[in-house]
N, CA and C atoms as a LAMMPS dump frame, in Angstrom:
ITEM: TIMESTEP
0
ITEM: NUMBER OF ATOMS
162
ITEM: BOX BOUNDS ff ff ff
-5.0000000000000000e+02 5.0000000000000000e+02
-5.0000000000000000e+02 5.0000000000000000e+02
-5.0000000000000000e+02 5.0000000000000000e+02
ITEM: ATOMS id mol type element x y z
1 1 1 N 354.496 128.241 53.055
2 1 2 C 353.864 127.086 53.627
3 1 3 C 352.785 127.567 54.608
4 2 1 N 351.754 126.919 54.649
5 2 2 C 350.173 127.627 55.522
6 2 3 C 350.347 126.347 56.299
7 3 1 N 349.982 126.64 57.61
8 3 2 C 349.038 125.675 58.238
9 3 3 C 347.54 125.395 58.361
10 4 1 N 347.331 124.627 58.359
11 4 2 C 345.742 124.432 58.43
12 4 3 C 345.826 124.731 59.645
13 5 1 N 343.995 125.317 59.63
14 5 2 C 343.588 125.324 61.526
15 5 3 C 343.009 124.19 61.872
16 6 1 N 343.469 124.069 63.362
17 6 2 C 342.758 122.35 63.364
18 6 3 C 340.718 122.558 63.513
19 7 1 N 340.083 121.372 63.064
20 7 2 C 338.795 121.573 63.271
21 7 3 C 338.448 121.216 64.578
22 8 1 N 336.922 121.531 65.01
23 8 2 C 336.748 121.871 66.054
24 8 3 C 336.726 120.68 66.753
25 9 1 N 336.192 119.563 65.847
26 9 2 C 335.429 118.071 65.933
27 9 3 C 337.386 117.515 66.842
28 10 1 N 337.925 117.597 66.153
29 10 2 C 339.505 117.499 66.405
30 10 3 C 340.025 118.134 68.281
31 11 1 N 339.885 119.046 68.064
32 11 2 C 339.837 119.87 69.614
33 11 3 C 339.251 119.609 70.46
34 12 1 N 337.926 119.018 70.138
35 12 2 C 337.383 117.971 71.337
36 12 3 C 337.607 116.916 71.611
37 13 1 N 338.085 116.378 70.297
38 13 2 C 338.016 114.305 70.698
39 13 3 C 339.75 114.467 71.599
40 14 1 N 340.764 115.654 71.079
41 14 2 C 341.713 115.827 72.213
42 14 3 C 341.684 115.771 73.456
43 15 1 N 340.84 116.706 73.536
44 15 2 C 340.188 117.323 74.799
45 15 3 C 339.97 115.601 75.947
46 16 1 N 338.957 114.738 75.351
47 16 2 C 338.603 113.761 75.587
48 16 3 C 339.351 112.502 75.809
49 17 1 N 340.291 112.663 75.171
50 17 2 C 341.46 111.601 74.945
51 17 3 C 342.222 112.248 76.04
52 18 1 N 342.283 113.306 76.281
53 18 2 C 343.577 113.646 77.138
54 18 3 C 342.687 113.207 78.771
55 19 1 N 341.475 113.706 78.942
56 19 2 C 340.673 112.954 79.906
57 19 3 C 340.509 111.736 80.448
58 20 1 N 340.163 110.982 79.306
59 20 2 C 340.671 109.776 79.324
60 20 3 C 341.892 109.339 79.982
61 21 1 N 343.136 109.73 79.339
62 21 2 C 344.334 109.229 79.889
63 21 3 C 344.601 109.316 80.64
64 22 1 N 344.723 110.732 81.685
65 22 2 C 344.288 111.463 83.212
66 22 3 C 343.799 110.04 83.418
67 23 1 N 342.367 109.76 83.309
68 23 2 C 341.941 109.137 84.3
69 23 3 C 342.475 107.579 84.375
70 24 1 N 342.935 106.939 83.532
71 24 2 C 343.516 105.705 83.474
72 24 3 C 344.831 105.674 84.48
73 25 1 N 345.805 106.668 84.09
74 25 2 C 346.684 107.454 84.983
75 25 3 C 346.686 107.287 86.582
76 26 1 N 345.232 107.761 86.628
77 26 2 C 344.946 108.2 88.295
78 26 3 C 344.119 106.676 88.303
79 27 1 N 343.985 105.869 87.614
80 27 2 C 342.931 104.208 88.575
81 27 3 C 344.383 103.612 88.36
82 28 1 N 345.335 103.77 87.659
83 28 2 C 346.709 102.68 87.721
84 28 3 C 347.591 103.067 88.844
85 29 1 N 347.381 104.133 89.173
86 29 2 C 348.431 105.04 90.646
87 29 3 C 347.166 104.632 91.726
88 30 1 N 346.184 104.229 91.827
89 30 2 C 345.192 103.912 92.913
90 30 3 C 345.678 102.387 92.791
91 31 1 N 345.481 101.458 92.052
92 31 2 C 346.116 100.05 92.156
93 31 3 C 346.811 99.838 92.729
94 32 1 N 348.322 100.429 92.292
95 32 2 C 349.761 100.163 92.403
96 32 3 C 349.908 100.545 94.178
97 33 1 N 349.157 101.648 94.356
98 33 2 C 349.196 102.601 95.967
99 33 3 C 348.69 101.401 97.115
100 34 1 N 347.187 100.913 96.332
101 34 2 C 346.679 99.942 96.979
102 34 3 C 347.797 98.462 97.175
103 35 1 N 347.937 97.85 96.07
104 35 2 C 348.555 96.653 95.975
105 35 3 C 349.836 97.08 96.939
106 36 1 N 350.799 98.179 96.626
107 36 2 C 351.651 98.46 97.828
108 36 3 C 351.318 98.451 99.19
109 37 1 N 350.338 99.211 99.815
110 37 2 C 350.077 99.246 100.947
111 37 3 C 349.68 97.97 101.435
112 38 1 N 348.909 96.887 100.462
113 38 2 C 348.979 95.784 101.378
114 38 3 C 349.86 94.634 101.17
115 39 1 N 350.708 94.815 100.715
116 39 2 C 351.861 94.092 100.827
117 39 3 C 352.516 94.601 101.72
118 40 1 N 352.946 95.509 101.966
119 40 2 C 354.087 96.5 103.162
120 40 3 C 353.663 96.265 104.437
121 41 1 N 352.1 95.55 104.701
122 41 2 C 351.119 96.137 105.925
123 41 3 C 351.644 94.971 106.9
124 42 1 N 352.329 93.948 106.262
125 42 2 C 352.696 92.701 107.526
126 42 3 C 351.822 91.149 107.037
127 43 1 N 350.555 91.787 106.587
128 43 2 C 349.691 90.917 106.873
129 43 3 C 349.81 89.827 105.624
130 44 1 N 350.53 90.427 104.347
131 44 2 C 350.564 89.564 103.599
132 44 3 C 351.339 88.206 103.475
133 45 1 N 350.823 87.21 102.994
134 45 2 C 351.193 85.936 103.222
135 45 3 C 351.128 85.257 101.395
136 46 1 N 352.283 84.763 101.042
137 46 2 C 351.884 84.099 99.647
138 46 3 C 351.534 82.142 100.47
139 47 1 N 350.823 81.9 99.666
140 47 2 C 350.404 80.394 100.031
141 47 3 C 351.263 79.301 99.736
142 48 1 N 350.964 78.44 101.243
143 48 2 C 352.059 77.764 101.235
144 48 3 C 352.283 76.241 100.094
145 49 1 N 352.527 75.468 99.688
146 49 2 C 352.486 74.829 98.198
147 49 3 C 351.529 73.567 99.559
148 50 1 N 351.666 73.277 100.648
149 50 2 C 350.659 71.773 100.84
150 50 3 C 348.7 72.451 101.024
151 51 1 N 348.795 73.669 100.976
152 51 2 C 347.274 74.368 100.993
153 51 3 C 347.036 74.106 99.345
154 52 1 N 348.071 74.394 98.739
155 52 2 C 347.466 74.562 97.506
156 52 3 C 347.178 72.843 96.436
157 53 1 N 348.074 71.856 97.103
158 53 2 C 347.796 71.041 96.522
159 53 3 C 346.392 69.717 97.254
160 54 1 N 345.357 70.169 98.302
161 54 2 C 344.183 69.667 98.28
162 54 3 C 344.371 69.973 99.832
């Protein structure tokens, strides 16, 4: 049984995809860090239901 070698075109779009994911990775851990910190900070408030109805 042989393996093929992978082509080169292949080794890059990896390369790229794995970049990609890294970076989706690191803006969803910046969200989650953010959205935590300002919830934890005191200041957050959910709205009260007579603001929201006029």
């Amino acid at each position: 049984m042989t393996f093929r070698t992978e082509h080169d075109l292949h080794r890059r779009r990896k390369g790229r995809n794995i970049g990609v994911g890294l970076m989706l990775v690191g803006f969803v851990a910046l969200v989650l860090a953010l959205t935590f910190t300002k919830v934890t900070s005191g200041d957050f408030e959910l709205p009260r239901a007579e603001e929201l109805s006029g």
